[in-house]
Wavefront OBJ file of the C-alpha trace (Angstrom):
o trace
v -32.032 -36.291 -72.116
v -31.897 -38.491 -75.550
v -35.218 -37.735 -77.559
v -36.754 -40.746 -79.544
v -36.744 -40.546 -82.991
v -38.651 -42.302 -85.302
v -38.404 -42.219 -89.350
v -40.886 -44.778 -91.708
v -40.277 -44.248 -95.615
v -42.560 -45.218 -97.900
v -42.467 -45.653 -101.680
v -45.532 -45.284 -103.720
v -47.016 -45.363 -106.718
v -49.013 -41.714 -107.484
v -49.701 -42.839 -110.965
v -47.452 -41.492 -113.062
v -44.785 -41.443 -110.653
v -43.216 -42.796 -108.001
v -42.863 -40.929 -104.895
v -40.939 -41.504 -101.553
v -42.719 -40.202 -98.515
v -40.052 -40.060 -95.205
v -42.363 -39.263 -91.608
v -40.381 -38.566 -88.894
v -41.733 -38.562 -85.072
v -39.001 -37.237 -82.455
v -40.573 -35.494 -79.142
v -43.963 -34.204 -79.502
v -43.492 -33.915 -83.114
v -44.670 -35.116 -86.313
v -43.153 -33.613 -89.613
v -43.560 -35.417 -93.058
v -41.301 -34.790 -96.608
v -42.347 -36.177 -99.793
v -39.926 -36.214 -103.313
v -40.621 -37.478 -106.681
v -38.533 -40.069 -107.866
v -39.734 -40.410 -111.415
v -41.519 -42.910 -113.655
v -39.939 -45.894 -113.105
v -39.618 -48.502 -109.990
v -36.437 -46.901 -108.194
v -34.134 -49.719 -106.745
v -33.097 -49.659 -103.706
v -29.484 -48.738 -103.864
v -31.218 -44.703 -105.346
v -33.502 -44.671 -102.458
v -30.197 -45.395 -99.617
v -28.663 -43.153 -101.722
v -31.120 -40.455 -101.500
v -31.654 -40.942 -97.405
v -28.096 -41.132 -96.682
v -26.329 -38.794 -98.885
v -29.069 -36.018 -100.273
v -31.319 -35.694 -97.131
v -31.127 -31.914 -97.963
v -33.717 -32.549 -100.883
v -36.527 -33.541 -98.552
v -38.472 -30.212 -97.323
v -40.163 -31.505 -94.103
v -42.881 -29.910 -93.124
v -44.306 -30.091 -89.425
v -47.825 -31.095 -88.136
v -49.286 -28.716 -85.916
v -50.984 -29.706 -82.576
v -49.539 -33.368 -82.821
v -50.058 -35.502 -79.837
v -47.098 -38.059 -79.810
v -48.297 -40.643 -77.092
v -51.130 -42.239 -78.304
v -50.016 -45.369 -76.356
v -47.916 -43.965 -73.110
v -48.055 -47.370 -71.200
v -46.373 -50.501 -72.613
v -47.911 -51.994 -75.504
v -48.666 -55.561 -75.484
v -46.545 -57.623 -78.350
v -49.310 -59.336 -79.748
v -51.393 -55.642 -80.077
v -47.502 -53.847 -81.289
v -48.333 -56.391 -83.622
v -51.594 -55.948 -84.821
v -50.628 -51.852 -84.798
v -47.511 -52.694 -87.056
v -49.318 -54.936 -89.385
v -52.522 -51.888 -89.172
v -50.087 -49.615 -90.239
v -47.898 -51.420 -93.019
v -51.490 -52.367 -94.570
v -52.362 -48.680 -94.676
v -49.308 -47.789 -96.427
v -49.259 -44.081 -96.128
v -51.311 -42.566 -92.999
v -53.813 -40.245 -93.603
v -51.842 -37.495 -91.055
v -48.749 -38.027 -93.879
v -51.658 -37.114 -96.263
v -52.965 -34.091 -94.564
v -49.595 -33.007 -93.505
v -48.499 -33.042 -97.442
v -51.714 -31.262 -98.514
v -51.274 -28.474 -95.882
v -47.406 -27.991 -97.243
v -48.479 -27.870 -101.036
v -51.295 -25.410 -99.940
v -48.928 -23.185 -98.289
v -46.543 -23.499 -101.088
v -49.193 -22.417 -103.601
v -49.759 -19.343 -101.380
v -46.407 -18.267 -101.353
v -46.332 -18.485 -104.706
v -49.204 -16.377 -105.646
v -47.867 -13.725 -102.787
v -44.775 -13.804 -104.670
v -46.379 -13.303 -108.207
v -48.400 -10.220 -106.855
v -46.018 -8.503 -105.462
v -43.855 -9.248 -108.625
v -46.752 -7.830 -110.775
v -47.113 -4.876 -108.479
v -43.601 -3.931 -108.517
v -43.554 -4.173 -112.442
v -47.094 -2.349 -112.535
v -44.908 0.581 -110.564
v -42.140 0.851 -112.860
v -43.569 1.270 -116.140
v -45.910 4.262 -114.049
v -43.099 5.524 -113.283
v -41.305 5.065 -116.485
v -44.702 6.697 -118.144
v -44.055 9.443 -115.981
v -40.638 9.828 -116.670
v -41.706 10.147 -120.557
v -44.352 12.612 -119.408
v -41.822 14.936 -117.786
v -39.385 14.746 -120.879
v -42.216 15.564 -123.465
v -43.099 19.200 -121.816
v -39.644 20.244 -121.082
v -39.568 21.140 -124.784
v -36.776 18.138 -126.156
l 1 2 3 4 5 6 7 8 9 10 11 12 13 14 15 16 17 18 19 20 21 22 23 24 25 26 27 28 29 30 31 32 33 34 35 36 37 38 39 40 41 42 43 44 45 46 47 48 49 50 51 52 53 54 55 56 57 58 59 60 61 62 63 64 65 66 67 68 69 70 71 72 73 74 75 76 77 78 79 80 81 82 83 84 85 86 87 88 89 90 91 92 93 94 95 96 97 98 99 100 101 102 103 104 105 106 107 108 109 110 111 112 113 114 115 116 117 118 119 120 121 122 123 124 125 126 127 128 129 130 131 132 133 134 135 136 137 138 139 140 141
């Protein structure tokens, strides 16, 4: 069974740079990737390039709970329309939003875990390296 898959990219301005946000919809799912591109308008030859040759760059991150068919009965053309035109209006949804937030939150948190146990392990060593000195000082050298 073939799953659907949809992508959208969007480039925006997040003054001072400009950022390329790639959604992707296949099954049930929703994930969302977002990359800086820098501080000038990229053309579009650097933005093919980017999809079609350095995908690995983009860190998608999924959307928990996502219901995929908001519309599971065939769409009228006029209201695909109306949705399309909704949607390229709104430029970047507010799920890509959330989605992004949520991703930088849990980045920050790995971060910090990473720092503490970093300052733990150093914290360790130099007791140890204290103790070390300790030992050495009363074995009469």
């Amino acid at each position: 069974m073939q799953s659907l898959v949809q992508n959208r990219t969007l480039v925006i301005f997040d003054d001072p740079f400009y950022k390329i946000i790639v959604e992707r919809k296949y099954d049930k799912y929703y994930e969302v990737a977002q990359l800086t591109l820098g501080s000038s308008e990229s053309k579009m030859p650097l933005i093919e390039n980017l999809i079609l040759n350095k995908w690995y760059k983009f860190n998608f991150h999924a959307e928990k709970d996502y219901s995929f068919n908001k519309y599971s009965k065939r769409i009228n053309p006029k209201r695909l329309q109306r949705i399309s035109k909704k949607e390229s209006k709104r430029s970047i949804g507010s799920k890509a939003q959330n989605t992004l937030k949520e991703q930088i939150h849990l980045k920050k948190e790995s971060i910090k875990h990473n720092k503490r146990l970093y300052a733990k392990k150093e914290k360790q060593a130099l007791f140890k390296l204290k103790q070390r000195k300790k030992i050495q000082k009363h074995k009469g050298h």
